[in-house]
C-alpha positions in Angstrom: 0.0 0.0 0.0 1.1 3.5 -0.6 1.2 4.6 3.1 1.3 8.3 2.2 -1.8 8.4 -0.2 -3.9 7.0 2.5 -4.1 10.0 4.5 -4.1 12.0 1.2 -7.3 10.3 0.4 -8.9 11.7 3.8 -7.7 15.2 2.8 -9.4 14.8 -0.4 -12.6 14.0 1.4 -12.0 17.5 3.5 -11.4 19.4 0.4 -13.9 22.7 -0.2 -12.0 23.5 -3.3 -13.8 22.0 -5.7 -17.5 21.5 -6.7 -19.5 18.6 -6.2 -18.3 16.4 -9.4 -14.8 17.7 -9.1 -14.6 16.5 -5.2 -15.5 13.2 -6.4 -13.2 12.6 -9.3 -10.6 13.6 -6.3 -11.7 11.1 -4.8 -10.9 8.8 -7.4 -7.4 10.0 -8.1 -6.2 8.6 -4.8 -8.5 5.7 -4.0 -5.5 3.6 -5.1 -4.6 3.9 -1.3 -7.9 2.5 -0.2 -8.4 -0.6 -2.6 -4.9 -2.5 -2.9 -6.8 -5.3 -5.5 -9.7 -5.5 -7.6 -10.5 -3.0 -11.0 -12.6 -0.8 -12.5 -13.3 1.7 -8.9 -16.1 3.6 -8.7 -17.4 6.1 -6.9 -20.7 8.0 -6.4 -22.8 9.8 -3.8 -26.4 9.3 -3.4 -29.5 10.9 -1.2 -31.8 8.6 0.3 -35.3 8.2 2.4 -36.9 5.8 3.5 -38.7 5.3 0.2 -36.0 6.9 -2.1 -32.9 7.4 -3.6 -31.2 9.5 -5.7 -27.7 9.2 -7.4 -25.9 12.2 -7.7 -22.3 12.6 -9.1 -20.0 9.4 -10.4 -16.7 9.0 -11.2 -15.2 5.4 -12.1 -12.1 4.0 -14.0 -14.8 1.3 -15.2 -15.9 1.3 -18.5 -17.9 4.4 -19.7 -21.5 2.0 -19.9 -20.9 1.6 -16.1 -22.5 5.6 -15.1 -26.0 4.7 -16.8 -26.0 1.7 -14.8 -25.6 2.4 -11.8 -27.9 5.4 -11.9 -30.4 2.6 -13.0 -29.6 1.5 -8.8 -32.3 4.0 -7.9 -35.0 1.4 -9.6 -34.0 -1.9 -7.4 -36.2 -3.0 -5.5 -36.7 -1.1 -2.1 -35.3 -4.1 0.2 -32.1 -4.5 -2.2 -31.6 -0.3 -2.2 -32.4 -1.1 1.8 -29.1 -4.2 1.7 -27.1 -1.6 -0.3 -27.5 1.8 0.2 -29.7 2.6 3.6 -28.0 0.3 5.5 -25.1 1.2 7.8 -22.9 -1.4 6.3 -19.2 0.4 6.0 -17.3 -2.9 4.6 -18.9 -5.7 2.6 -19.8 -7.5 -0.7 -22.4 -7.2 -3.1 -22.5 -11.4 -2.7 -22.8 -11.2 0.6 -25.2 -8.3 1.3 -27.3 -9.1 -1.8 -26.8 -12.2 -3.7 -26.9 -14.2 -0.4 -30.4 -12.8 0.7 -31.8 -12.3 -2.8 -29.7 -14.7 -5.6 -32.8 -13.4 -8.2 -30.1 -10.1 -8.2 -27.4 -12.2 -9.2 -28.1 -12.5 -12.8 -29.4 -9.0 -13.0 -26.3 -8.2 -11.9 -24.2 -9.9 -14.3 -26.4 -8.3 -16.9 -26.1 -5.0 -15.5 -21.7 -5.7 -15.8 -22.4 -7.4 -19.0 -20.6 -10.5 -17.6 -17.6 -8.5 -16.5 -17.9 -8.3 -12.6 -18.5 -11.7 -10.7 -18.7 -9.2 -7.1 -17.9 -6.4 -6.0 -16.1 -5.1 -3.0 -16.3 -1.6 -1.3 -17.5 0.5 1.2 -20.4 2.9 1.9 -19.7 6.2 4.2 -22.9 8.0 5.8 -23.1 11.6 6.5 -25.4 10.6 9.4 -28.1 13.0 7.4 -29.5 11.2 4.3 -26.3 11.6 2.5 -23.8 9.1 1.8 -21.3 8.1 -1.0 -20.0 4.8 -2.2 -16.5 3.4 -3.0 -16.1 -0.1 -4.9 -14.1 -2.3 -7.0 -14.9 -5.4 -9.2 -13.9 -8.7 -9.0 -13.8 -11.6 -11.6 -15.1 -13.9 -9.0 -16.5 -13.8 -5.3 -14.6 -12.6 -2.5 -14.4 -11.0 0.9 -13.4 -8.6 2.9 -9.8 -8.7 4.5 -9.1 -8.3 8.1 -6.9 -4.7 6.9 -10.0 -3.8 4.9 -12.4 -4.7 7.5 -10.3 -2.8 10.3 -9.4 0.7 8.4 -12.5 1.5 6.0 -14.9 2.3 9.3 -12.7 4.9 10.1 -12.1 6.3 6.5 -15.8 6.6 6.2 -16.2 8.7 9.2 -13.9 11.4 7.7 -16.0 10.8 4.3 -19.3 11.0 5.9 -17.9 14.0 7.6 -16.6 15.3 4.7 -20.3 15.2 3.0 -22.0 17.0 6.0 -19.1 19.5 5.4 -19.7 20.4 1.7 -23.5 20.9 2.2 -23.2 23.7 5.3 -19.6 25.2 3.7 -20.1 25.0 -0.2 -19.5 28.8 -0.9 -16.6 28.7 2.1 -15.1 32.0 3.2 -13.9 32.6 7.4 -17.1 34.7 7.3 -19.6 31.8 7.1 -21.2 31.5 10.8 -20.5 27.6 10.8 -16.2 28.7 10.5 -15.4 28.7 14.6 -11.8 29.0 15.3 -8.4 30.1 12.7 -5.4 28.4 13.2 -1.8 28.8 12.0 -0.6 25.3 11.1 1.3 25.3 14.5 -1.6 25.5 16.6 -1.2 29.3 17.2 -5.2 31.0 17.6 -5.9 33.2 15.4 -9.8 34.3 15.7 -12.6 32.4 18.2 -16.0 32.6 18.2 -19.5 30.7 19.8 -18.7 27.0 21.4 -14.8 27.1 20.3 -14.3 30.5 21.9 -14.5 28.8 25.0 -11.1 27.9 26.9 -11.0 24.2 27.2 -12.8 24.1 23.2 -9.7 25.9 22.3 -7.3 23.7 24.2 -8.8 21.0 22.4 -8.7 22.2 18.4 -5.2 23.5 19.3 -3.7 20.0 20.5 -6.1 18.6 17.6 -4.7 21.2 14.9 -1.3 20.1 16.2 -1.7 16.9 15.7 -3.4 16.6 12.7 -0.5 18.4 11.4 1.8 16.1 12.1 0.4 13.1 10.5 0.0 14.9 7.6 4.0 15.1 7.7 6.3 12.5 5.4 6.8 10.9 9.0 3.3 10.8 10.1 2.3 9.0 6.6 4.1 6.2 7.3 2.2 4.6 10.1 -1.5 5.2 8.5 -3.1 2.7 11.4 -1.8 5.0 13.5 -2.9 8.6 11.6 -6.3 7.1 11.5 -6.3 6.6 15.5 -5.2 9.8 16.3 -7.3 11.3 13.4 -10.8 11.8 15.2 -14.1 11.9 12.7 -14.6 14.8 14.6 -12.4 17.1 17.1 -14.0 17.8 20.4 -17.5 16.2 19.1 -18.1 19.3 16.9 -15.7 20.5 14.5 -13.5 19.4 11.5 -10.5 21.0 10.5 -9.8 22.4 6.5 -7.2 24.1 5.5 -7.8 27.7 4.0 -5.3 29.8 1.9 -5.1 33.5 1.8 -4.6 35.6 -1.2 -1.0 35.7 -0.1 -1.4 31.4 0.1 -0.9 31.5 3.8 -2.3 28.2 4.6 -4.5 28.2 7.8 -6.7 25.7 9.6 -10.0 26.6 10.4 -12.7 24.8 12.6 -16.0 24.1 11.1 -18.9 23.0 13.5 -20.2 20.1 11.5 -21.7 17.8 13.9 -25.3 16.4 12.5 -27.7 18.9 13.3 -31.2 17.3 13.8 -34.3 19.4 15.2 -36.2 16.9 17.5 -40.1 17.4 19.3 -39.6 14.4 21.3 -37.1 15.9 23.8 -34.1 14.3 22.8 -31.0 16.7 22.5 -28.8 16.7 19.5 -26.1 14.9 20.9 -28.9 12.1 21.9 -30.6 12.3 18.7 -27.0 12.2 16.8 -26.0 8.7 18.5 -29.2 7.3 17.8 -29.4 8.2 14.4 -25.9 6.1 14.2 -26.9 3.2 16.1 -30.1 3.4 13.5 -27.0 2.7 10.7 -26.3 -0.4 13.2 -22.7 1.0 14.5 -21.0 -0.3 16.9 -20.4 2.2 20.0 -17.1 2.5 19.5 -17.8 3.3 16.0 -19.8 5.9 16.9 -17.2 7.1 19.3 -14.9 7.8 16.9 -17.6 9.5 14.1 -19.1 12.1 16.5 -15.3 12.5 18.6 -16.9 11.7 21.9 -15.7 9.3 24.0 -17.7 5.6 24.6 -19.0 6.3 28.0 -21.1 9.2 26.2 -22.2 7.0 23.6 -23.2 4.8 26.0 -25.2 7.5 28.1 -26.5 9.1 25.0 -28.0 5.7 24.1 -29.6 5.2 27.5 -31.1 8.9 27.9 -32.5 8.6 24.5 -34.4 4.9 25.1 -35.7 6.4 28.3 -37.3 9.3 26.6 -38.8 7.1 24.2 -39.8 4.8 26.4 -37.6 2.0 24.7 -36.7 -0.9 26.7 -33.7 -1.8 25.3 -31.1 -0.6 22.6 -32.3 -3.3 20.1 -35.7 -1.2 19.9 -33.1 1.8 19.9 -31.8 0.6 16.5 -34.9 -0.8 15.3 -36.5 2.8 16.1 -33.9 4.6 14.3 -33.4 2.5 11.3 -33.8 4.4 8.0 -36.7 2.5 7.1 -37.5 1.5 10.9 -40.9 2.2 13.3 -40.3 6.2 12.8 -40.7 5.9 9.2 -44.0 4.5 9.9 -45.7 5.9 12.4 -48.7 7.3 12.0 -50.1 10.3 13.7 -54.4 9.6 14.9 -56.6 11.5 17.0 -58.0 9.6 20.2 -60.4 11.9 22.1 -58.7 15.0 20.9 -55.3 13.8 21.8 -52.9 13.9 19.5 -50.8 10.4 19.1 -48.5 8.7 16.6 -49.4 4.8 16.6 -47.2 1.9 14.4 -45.6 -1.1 15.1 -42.9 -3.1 14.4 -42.1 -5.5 11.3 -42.2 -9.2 11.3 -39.3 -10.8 10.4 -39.3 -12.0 6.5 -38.6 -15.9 7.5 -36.2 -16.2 4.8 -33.8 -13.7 6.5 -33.4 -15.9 9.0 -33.9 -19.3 7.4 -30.4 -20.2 8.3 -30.5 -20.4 11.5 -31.6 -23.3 14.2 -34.7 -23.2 15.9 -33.3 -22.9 19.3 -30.9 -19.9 17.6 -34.3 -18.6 16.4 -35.4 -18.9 20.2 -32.5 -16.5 21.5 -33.0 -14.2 18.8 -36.5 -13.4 19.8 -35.1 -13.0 23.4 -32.5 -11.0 21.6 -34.4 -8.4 19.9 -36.6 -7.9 22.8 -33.6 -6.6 24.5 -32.5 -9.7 26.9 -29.3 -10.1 28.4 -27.1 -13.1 27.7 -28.1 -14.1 31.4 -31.6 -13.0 31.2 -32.2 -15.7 28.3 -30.0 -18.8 30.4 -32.1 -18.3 32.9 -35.0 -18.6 30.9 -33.6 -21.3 28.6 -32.0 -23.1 32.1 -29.0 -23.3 30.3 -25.5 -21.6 30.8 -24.2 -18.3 29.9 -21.2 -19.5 28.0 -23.7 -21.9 26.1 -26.0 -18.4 25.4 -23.0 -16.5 24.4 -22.0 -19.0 21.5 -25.6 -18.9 20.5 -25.2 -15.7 20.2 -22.4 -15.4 18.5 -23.4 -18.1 16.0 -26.5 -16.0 15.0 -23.8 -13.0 14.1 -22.1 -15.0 12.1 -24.4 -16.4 10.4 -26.5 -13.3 9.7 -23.3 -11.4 9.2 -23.6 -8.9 11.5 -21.0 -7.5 14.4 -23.4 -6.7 17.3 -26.7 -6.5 18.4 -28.1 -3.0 17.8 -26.6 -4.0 13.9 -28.6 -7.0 14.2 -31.8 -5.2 15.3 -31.5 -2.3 12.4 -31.2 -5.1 10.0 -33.9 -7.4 10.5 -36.1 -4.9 12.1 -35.6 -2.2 10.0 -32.9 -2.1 7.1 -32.5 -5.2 5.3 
């Protein structure tokens, strides 16, 4: 791997310099850091509901036919566009998170790459808003994920996701714009404060961050890219990223954006609450989450608890199931019961083919699972042990290919 382009790639995904299709054919110039094998890479951004989605601007070393198709993505049918596009899946193959659950898609999709493309590896980073873009490469035959790929791309899609949120709230940038915080030299030297980052221990923060960032944007700092993309937080102090800006003199400076996910909410939840849940919606883990929004776990993990006790949610399964971008939300409807106003839905059953795989008894602990039982709550209702529960559990991952058990819930209860 070229050590040195991967963090290039991340500062592409942070650049204001360029319009919307420029960005992304910047993109493509350095993804040769992200995919070390496979051809043809390909790259778009999309906008999604729960009911639609809309491709916006591709790029891809493919053959030229490849754009029209994959704009023809946006008419798949609703649970494939769920397996591909809503879901929070950063790492994966189109075998595995579509021909797997739906093999009718396999020869569509052989049409679709006129027999060129057997699978397709890539990833898929979320802005956390409706926004995301999507990064792949084409294999002759099927394949999977490597433990490298499956350990780095979560954290390169939290600077991409970033990055999108980024170009919607700075796309005419100056260090006027209200959402520009803090001005930086490149050695950590404050130039101009203002609102949340005027504040002393903000500025402590974006100065050590500004600092740092620096640094592993150095010919030494390249070189250890596992460790650039540790010390490289999605976002610094929970709030901000950092962009470079040039004078007219080219005087390069680092300014702090506030680019956290802004969401307006009736039910009571602040935005930091509403923020976390919208993520564990995507199915991510909490340490994932961690390192998107810059917090630190133990808030995740309060977040996630304040935000299930405001909506009355029993467990953080329902949590994901809730916030899933097709989930109970989507769904609700809002009645009048003597002149109270209410929002009534209810939850999906479970399409018996997602889960044909599994043993009855496995079927057994996932409904304890998705009712939001503990490994020892379901022994003792199984009389059985722990460990016993725990490689249940475990097994019904695996075989569902999922990493935890808010992923699990947003998958089966709400994304596909």
């Amino acid at each position: 791997m070229k050590n040195k382009d991967l963090i290039s790639f991340i500062e592409a995904g942070y650049s204001l310099e360029k319009d919307d299709e420029s960005w992304t054919k910047g993109l493509l110039e350095q993804v040769d850091s992200l995919f070390e094998r496979g051809w043809g890479a390909t790259i778009f951004s999309y906008q999604y509901t729960s009911t639609t989605l809309h491709i916006d601007d591709v790029a891809t070393r493919a053959p030229s036919f490849f754009i029209g198709n994959i704009r023809k993505n946006e008419k798949l049918p609703s649970e494939v566009i769920d397996a591909l596009f809503r879901a929070g899946n950063n790492v994966g193959t189109v075998s595995d998170l579509v021909f797997s659950r739906f093999p009718e898609q396999l020869s569509a999709f052989r049409k679709f790459t006129r027999g060129m493309v057997g699978d397709s590896l890539g990833m898929t980073a979320h802005s956390g808003c409706g926004r995301a873009i999507s990064l792949s490469v084409g294999f002759f035959k099927q394949t999977t994920p490597t433990t490298s790929e499956c350990k780095r791309w979560p954290a390169i899609a939290s600077h991409l996701g970033a990055g999108l949120r980024l170009r919607k709230i700075a796309q005419s940038f100056s260090l006027d714009v209200q959402s520009a915080e803090a001005i930086f030299d490149p050695w950590g030297k404050l130039q101009h404060a203002k609102q949340e980052a005027a504040k002393p221990e903000a500025r402590d923060i974006l100065r050590d961050a500004v600092r740092r960032v620096d640094h592993l944007r150095t010919r030494v700092g390249r070189k250890d890219p596992a460790m650039a993309l540790e010390a490289w937080e999605g976002l610094v102090g929970g709030h901000w990223s950092l962009v470079d800006y040039f004078d007219s003199d080219r005087r390069r400076f680092v300014v702090a954006i506030k680019n956290d996910p802004q969401y307006p909410d009736p039910r009571g939840l602040t935005m930091r609450e509403r923020q976390v849940a919208e993520f564990v919606g995507l199915g991510q883990s909490c340490k994932e989450i961690s390192y998107t929004l810059g917090v630190s776990p133990s808030a995740v993990t309060n977040c996630t608890a304040r935000a299930q006790h405001k909506l009355g949610l029993s467990s953080l399964p329902e949590l994901a199931a809730f916030f899933a971008s097709n989930g109970l939300r989507t769904k609700m409807a809002e009645v009048s019961v003597k002149g109270e106003e209410l929002l009534v839905g209810a939850y999906p059953l479970i399409d018996e083919k997602r889960v044909s795989v599994l043993t009855d008894t496995e079927r057994t602990v996932l409904a304890h699972l998705l009712a939001g039982s503990t490994n020892s709550n379901i022994a003792q209702r199984r009389h059985t042990s722990e460990s016993t529960v725990a490689n249940q559990v475990q097994s019904i991952f695996r075989k569902l290919g999922v990493a935890s058990r808010s992923e699990l819930a947003a998958r089966l209860q709400g994304v596909v």
